[in-house]
RODO-2510 file (C-alpha; in nm, 4 decimals, decimal comma):
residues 305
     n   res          X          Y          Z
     1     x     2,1048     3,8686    -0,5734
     2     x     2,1409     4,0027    -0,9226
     3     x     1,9786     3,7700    -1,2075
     4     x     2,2440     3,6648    -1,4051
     5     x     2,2804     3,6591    -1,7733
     6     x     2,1203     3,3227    -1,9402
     7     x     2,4563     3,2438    -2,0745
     8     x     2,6392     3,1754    -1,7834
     9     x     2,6906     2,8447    -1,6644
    10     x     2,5772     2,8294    -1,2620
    11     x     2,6764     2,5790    -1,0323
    12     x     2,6772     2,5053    -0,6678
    13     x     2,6480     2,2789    -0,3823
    14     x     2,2567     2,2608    -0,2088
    15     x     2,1972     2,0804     0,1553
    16     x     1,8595     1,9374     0,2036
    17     x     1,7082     1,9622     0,5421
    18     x     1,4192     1,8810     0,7545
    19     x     1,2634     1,6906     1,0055
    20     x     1,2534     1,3368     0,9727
    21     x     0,9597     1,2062     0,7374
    22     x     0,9435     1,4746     0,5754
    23     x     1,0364     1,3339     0,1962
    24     x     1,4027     1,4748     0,1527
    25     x     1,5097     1,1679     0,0162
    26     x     1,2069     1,1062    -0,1633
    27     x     1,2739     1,4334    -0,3231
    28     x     1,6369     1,3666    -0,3785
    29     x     1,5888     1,0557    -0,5930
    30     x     1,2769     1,2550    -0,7798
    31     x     1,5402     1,5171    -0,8976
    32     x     1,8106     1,3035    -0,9587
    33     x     1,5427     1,0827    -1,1998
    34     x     1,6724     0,7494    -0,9996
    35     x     1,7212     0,5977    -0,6386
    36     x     2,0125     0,6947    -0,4560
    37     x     1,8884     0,7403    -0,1350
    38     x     1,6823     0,4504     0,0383
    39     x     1,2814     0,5612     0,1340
    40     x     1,1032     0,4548     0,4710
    41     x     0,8123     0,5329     0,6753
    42     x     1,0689     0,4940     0,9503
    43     x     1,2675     0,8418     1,1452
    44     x     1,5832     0,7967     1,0684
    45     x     1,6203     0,6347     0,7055
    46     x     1,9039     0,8438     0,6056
    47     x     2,1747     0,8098     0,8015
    48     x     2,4384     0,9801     0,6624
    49     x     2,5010     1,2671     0,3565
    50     x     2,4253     1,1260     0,0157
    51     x     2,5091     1,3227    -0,2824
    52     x     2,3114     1,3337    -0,6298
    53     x     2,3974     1,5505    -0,8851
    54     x     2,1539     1,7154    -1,1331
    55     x     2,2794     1,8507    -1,4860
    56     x     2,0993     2,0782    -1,6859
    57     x     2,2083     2,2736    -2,0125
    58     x     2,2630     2,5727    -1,8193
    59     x     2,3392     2,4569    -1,4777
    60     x     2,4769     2,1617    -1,2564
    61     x     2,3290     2,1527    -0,8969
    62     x     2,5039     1,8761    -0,6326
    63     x     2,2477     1,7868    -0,3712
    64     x     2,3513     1,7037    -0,0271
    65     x     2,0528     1,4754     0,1432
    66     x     2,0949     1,4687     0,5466
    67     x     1,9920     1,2622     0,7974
    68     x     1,6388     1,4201     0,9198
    69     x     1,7402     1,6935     1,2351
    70     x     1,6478     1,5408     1,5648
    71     x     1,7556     1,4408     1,9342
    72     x     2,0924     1,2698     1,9884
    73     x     2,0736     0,9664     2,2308
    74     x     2,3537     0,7525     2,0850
    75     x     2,6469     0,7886     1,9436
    76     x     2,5211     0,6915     1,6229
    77     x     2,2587     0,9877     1,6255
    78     x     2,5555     1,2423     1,7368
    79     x     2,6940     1,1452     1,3748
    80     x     2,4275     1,1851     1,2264
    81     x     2,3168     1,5469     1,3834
    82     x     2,7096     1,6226     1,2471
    83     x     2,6818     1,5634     0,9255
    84     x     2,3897     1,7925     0,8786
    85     x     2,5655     2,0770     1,0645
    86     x     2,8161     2,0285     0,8624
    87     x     2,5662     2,0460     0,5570
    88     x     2,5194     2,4173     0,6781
    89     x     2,8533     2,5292     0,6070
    90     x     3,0048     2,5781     0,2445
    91     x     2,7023     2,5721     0,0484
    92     x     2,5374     2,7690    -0,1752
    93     x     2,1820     2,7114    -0,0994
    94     x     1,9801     2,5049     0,1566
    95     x     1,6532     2,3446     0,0624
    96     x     1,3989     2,3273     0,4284
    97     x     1,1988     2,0116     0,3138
    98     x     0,8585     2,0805     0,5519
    99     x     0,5603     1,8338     0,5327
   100     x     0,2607     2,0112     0,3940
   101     x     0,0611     1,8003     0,5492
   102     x     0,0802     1,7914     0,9125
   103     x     0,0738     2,1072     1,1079
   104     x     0,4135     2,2777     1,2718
   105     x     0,5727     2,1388     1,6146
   106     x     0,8543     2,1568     1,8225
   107     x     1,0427     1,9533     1,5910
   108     x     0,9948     2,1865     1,2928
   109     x     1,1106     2,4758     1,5252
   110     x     1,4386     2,2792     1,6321
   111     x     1,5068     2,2297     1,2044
   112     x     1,4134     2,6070     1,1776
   113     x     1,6903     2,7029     1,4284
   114     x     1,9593     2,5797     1,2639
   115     x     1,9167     2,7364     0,9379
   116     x     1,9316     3,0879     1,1357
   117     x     2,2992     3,0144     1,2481
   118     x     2,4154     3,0667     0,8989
   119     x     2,3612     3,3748     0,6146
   120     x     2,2948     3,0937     0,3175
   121     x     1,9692     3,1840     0,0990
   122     x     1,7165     2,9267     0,2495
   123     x     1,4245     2,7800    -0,0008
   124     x     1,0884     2,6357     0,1951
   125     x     1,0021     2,3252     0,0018
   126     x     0,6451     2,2682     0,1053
   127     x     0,6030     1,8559     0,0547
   128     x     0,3009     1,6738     0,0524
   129     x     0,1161     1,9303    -0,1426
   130     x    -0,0906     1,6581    -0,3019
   131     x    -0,2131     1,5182     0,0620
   132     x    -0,3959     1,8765     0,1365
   133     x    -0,7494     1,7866     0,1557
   134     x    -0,7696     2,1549     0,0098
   135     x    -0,4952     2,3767    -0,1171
   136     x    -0,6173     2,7461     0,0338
   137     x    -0,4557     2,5270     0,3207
   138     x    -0,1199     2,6375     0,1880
   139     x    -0,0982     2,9525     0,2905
   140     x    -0,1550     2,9586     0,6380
   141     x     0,1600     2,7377     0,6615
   142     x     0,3586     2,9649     0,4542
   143     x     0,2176     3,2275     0,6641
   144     x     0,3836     3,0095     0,9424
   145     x     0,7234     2,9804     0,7874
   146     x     0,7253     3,3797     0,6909
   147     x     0,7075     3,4102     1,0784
   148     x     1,0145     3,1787     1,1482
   149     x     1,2886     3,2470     0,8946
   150     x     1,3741     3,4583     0,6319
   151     x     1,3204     3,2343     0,3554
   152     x     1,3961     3,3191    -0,0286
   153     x     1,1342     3,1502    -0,1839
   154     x     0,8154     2,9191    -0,0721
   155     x     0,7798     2,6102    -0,3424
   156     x     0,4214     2,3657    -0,3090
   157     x     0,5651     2,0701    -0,4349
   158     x     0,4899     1,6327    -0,4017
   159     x     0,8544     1,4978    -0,4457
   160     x     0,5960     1,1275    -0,4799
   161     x     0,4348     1,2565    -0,7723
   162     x     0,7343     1,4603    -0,9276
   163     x     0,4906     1,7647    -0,9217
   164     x     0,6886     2,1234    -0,8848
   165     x     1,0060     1,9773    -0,9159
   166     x     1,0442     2,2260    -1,2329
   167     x     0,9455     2,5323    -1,0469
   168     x     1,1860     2,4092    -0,7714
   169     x     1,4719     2,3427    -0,9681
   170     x     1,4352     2,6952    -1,1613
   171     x     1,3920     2,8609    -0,7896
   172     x     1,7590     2,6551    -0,6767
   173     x     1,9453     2,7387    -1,0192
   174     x     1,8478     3,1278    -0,9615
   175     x     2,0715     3,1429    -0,6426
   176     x     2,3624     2,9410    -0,7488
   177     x     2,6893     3,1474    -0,8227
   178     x     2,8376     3,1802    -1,1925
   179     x     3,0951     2,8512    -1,2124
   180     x     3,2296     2,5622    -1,3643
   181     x     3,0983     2,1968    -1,4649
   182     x     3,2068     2,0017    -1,1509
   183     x     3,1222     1,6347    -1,2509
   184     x     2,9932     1,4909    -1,6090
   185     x     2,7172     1,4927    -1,6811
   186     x     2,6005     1,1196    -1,6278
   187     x     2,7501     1,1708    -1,2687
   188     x     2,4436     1,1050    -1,0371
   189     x     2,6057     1,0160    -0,6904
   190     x     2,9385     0,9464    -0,5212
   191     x     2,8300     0,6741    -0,3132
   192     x     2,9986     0,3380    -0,4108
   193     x     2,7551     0,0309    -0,5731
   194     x     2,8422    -0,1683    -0,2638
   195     x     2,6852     0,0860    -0,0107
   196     x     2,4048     0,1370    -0,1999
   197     x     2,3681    -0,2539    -0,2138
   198     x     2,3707    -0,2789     0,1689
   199     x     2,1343     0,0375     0,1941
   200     x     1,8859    -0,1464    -0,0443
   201     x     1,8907    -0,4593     0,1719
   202     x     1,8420    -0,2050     0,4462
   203     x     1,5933    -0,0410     0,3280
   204     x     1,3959    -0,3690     0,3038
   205     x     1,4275    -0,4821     0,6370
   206     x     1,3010    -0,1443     0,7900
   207     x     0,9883    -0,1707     0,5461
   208     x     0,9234    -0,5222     0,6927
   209     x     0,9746    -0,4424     1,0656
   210     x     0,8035    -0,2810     1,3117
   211     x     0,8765    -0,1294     1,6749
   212     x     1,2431    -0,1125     1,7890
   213     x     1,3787    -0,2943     1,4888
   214     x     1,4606    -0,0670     1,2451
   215     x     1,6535     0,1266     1,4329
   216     x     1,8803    -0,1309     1,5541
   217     x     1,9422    -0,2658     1,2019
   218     x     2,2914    -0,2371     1,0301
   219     x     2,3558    -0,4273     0,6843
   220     x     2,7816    -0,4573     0,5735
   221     x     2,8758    -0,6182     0,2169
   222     x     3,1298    -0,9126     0,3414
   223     x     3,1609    -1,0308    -0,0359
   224     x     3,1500    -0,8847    -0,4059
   225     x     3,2311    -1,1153    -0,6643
   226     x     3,1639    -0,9635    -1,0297
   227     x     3,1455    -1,2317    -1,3247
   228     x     3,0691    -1,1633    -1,6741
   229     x     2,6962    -1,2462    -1,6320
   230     x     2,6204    -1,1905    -1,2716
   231     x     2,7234    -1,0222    -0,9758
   232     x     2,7806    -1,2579    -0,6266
   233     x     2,6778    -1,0594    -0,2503
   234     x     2,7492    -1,1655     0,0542
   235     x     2,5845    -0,9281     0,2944
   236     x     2,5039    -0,9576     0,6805
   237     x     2,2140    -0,7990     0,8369
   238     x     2,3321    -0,6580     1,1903
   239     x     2,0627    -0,6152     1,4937
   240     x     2,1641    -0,5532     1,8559
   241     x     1,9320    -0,8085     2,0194
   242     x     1,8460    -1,1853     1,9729
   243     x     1,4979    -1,1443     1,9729
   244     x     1,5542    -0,8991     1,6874
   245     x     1,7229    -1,2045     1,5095
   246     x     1,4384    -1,3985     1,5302
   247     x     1,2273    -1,1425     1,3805
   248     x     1,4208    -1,0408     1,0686
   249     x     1,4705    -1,4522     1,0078
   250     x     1,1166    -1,5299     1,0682
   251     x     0,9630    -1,8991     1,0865
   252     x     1,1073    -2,0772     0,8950
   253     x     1,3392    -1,8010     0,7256
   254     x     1,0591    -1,6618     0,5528
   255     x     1,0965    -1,3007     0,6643
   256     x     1,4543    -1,3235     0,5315
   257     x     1,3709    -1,4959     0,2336
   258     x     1,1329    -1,1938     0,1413
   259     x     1,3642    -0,9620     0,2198
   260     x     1,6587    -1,1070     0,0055
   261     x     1,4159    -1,1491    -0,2881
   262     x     1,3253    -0,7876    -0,2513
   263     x     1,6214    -0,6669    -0,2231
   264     x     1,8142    -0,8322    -0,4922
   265     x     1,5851    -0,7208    -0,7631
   266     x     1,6057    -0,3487    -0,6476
   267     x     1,9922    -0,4133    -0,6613
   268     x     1,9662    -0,6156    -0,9966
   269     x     1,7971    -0,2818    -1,1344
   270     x     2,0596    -0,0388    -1,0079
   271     x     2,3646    -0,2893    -1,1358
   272     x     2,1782    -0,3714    -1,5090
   273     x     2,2135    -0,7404    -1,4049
   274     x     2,2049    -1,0808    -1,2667
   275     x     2,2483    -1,0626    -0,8922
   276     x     2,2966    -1,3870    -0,6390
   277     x     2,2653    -1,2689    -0,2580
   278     x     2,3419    -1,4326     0,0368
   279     x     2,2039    -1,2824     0,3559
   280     x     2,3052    -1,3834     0,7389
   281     x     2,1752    -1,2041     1,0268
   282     x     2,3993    -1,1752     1,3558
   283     x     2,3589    -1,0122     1,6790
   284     x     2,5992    -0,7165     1,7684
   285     x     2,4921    -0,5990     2,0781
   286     x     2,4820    -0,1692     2,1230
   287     x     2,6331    -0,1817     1,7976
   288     x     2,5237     0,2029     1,7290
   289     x     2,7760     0,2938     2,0566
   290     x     3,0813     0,1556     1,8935
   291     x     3,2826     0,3850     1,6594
   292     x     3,4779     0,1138     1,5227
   293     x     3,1366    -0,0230     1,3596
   294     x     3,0039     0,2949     1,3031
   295     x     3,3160     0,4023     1,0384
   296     x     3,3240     0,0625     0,8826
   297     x     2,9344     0,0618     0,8189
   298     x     3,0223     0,4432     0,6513
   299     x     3,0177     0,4274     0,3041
   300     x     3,3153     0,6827     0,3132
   301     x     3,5261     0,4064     0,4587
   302     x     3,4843     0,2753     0,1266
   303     x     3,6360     0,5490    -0,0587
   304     x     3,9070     0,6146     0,1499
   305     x     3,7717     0,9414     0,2778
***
């Protein structure tokens, strides 16, 4: 591609993608300078595309987060897998999020393939820099990459520590076409304040859980009531077995109790103030098999989309 002239205003759309753990939405909220994406040590955090937009003097770059690529054994994964092939098509760049460091597997290789079955420049975003117990290690697994795909660039970066994110961003902008202003510039995401509500109550519960838990954990907003001074939520924590109940509750509601509190001050931060949440927990059994509670738990339901 030609450089263009430092004048012109570039802008485009840019699909992250990777293998789950891997820090793409760790690396999404760096960029965007705030949370919009919930972070786990749990496969499958993300379950669906969440936008954040980054605007620069010269440039205004709309990231596309996806669900990390991996096996489909529900219906709920199928989704998932669709929204990032659909994150292949119509965009401008893609971003392949690898973790630094661990070495390559079969997983990486399924992630690889998919980015060949389209011509769109791909950037290797090597994560995790900081964990290398010595950086010559780098190379080697840019050596690795080289061998895969035809990448256009290969960018060291720790989305945790917000280091490279400069180089990165100057490496994205470089590819984007000449065009327009698409959003203003406080825009950061197009996800309504009631999904990321339930996502941060979400996000809670997987960070508290262990085993089969997370997975089978749902949250929906049943009530929003905004007063002058504070902000009422009514939100129900959905799990597909009883046992799983038990768990999230905890003796004595503890468990709950800790989750709530958690929760309500990360949504107290992202609303600027006073939040009172109410949290149930029900059992919906093979809830992640049932596209009726699959589109209403979408936050595009939402917006009509």
């Amino acid at each position: 591609m030609r450089p263009m002239p430092e004048d012109k205003h570039r802008s485009g759309f840019v699909s992250i993608l990777g293998r789950p753990n891997a820090g793409k939405s760790t690396l999404l909220n760096a960029l965007v300078g705030q949370k919009v994406a919930i972070v786990s040590n749990k496969p499958q955090t993300t379950r669906t595309a969440i936008q954040g937009v980054v605007t620069l003097d010269h440039a205004q770059v709309i990231f596309i987060d996806t669900p990390g690529i991996h096996k489909t054994d529900s219906l709920m994964n199928k989704r998932m897998m669709e929204d990032v092939r659909t994150a292949l098509e119509d965009r401008d760049v893609l971003l392949f999020v690898h973790d630094a460091s661990h070495g390559f597997g079969e997983a990486d290789e399924q992630a690889i393939a998919l980015l060949k079955r389209v011509d769109t420049p791909a950037i290797a975003v090597l994560n995790k820099a900081d964990l290398l117990s010595d950086k010559v290690l780098m190379l080697p697994r840019i050596e690795k990459l080289q061998k895969l795909h035809e990448f256009a660039a290969f960018v060291p970066i720790s989305a945790s520590r917000a280091d490279g994110l400069d180089a990165l961003l100057a490496e994205i902008v470089k590819h984007l076409p000449e065009g327009p202003q698409y959003f203003p510039a406080d825009h950061v995401t197009d996800q309504p304040e009631r999904f990321l509500a339930a996502e941060l109550i979400r996000e809670q519960a997987l960070r508290k859980t262990r085993q089969e838990v997370p997975h089978s954990v749902a949250v929906l907003i049943e009530g929003w009531e905004e007063e002058p001074k504070i902000t009422r939520i009514a939100a129900t924590i959905y799990v597909e077995r009883t046992g799983q109940k038990a768990i999230l509750i905890g003796a004595k509601g503890a468990m709950l109790k800790e989750i709530g509190t958690e929760a309500r001050q990360e949504i107290e931060s992202m609303l600027g103030q006073k939040v009172f949440l109410k949290l149930f927990v029900k059992v919906k059994e093979n809830w992640r098999e049932d596209p009726q509670f699959l589109a209403e738990s979408d936050w595009r339901s939402l917006t009509g989309e």
